[in-house]
C-alpha positions in Angstrom: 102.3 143.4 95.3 105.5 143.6 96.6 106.4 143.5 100.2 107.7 146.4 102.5 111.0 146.7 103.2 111.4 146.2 107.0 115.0 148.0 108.0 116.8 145.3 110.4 116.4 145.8 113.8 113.0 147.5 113.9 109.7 145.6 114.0 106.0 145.7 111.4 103.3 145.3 113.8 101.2 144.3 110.5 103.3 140.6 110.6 102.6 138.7 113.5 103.2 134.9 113.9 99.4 133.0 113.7 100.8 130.4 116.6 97.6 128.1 116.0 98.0 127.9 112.2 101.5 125.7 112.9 100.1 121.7 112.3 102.2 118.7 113.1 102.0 116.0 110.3 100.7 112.5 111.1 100.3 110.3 108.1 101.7 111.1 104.5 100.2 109.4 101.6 101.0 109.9 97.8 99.2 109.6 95.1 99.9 108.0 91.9 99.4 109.2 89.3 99.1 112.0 90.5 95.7 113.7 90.0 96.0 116.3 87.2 93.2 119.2 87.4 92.6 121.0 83.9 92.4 124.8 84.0 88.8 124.6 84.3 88.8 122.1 86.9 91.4 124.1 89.1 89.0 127.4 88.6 86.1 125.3 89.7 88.1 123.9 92.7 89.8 127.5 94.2 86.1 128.8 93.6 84.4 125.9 96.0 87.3 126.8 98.6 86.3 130.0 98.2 82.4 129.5 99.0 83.6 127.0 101.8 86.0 128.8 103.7 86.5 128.8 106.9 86.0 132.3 107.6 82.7 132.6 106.1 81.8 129.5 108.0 83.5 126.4 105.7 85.6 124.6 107.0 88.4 125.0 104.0 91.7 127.2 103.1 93.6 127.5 100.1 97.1 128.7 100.1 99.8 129.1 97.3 100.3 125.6 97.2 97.8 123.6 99.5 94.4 123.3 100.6 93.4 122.9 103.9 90.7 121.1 105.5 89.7 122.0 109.0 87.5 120.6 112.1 84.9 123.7 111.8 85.1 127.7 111.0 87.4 130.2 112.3 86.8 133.0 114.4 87.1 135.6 111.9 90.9 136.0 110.5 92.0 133.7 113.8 91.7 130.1 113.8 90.7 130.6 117.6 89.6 126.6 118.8 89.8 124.9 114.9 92.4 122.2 114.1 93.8 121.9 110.9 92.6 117.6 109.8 94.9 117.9 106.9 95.7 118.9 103.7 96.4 118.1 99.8 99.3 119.6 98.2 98.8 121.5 95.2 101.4 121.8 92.1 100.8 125.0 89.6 101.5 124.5 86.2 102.3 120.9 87.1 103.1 118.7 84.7 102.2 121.3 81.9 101.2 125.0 82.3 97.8 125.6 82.8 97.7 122.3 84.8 97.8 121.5 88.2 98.3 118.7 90.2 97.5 116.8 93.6 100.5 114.7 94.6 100.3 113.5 98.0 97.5 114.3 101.0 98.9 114.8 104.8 96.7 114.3 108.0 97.3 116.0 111.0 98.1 114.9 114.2 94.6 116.8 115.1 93.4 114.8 112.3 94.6 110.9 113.4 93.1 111.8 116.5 89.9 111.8 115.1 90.5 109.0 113.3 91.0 110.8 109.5 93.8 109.6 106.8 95.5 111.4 104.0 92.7 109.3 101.3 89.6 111.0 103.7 91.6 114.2 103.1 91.8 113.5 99.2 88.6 112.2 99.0 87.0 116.0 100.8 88.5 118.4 99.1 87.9 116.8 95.8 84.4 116.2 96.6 84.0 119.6 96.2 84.0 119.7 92.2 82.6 115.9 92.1 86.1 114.7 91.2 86.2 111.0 92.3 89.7 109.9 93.1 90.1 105.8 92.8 91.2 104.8 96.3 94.3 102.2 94.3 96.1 105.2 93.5 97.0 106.5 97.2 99.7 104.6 99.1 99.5 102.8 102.2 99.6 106.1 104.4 103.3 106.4 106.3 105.2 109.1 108.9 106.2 111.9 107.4 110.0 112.1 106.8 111.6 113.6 109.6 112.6 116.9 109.6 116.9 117.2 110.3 116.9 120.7 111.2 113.7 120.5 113.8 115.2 121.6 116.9 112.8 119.5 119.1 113.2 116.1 117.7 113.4 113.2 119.9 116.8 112.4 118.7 118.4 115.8 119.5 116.5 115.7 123.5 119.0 114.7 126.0 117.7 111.7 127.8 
């Protein structure tokens, strides 16, 4: 479906900013080798997001290229009070079409609060198709590289 053409200087009310779904990254862990989902398994994954998500009273979300796991349901479309624990990055047609791939899992800052990391995050969402990930092949969890072009990074704050 292709998108609208918006003319510059006029505003969609349809597209609105979701200021809750924005998540701060905590902990970054990758995994190697990466975990490599045959077409099959990938259908049976996006269809257990699917039955869990979080507005029908999961607690999961599946974008483009990640899937989310969160503290409890939304309110309907709107996150409302959920927190967004983390999440495991999701590579189509990665490393040969018709596969996918899990590379790396992030926690949240919402996430380290409760005391989560990125192999918990691994270890959830692949739970849901009884795909057992050996804890050897995620790395020591570490920050997440810093982002240059954040405008409210500690380095750019006047002290």
């Amino acid at each position: 479906m292709p998108l609208p053409l918006v003319p510059w200087g006029s505003h969609d009310p349809s597209v609105h900013i979701v200021h809750q779904a924005v998540a701060v990254p905590a902990l970054v862990s990758r995994i190697n080798p990466e975990v490599v989902l045959e077409a099959l398994d990938v259908q049976r994954l996006w269809e257990a997001v699917a039955a869990h998500d979080v507005r029908r009273g999961g607690r999961f979300v599946a974008t483009p290229s990640t899937l989310q796991w969160w503290d409890r349901p939304w309110n309907g479309d709107s996150p409302g009070s959920a927190r967004l624990l983390g999440a495991v990055d999701l590579m189509v047609d990665r490393p040969m079409r018709g596969q996918s791939s899990i590379p790396r899992a992030v926690v949240t800052v919402e996430g380290r609060t409760v005391g989560i990391t990125p192999a918990d995050v691994a270890r959830t969402v692949l739970d849901l198709v009884d795909i057992h990930l050996d804890p050897m092949r995620i790395s020591a969890p570490s920050a997440p590289p810093v982002d240059p072009f954040f405008h409210n990074h500690p380095s750019l704050i006047a002290h």
